[in-house]
C-alpha positions in Angstrom: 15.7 16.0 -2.0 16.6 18.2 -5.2 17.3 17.9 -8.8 20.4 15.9 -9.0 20.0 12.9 -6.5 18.9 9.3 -6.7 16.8 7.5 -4.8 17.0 3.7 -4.3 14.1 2.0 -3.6 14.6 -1.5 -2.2 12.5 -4.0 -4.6 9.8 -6.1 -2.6 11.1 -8.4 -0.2 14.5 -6.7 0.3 13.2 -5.9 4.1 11.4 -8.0 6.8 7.9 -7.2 6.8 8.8 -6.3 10.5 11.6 -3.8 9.7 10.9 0.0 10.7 12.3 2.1 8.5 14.7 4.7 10.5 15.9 7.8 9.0 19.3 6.3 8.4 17.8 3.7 6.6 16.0 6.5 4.1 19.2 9.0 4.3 21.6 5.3 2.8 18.8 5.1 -0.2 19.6 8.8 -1.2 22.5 9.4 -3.1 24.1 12.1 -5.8 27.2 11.4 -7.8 30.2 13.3 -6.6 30.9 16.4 -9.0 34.1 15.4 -10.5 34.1 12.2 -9.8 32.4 10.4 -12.8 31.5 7.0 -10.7 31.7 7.9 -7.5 28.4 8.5 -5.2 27.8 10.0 -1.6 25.0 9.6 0.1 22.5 11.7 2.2 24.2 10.6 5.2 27.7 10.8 4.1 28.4 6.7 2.7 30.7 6.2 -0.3 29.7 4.5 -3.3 31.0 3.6 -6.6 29.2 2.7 -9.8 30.0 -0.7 -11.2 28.8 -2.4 -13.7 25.0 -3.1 -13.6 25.7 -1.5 -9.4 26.6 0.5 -6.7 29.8 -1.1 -4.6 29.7 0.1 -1.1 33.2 1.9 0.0 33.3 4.4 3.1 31.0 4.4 6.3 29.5 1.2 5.3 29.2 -1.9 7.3 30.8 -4.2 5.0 31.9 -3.7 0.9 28.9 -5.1 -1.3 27.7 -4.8 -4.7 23.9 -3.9 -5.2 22.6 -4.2 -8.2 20.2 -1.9 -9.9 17.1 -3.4 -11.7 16.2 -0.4 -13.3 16.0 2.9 -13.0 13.6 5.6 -14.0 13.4 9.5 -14.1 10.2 11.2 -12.5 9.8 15.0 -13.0 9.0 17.3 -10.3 8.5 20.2 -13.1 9.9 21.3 -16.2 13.4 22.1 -14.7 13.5 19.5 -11.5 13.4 15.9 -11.7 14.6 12.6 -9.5 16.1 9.9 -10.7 14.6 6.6 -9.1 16.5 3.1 -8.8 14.9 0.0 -8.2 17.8 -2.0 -6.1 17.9 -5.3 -4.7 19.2 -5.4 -0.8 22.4 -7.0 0.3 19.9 -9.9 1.7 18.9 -10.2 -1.8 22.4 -10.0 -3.2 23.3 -13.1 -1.0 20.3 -14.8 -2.2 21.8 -14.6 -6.1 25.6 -14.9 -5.1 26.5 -11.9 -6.5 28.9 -10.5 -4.0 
């Protein structure tokens, strides 16, 4: 993953302690706003999203439509020129849990 994407890291408890991780599972969690589209996000794997407020809402190739809110986000830097933004996100589980949806 290069400068320009987001990675959204599921807080603690978002997954079963059973759940293996597959690689559509890590492609979903990557995502990079769409050029000229000011809210709109694609993931590694092709999913739609759109920022709302506080959250991503699920739109294309998903399941079901969701909101999942961001907790907070930070910015790590590879080097001086590359960096990744990070997201912590609760899980649609989660989501449930808070009756967000």
């Amino acid at each position: 993953i290069s400068s320009g994407w987001t990675l959204c890291v599921p807080c603690i408890g978002s997954f079963n302690k059973k759940h293996v991780y597959s690689l559509e599972d890590i492609e979903t969690h990557a995502v990079q706003r769409e050029p000229e589209s000011g809210k709109k996000f694609r993931t590694y794997n092709n999913k739609c999203l759109s920022m709302v407020s506080k959250g991503f809402k699920t739109l294309e190739n998903f399941d079901e439509e969701r909101i999942i809110k961001i907790l907070f986000e930070e910015t790590f830097f590879v080097d001086e020129l590359r960096h990744i933004q990070v997201s912590m996100v609760l899980s649609c589980r989660e989501l449930q849990r808070y009756a967000i949806l």
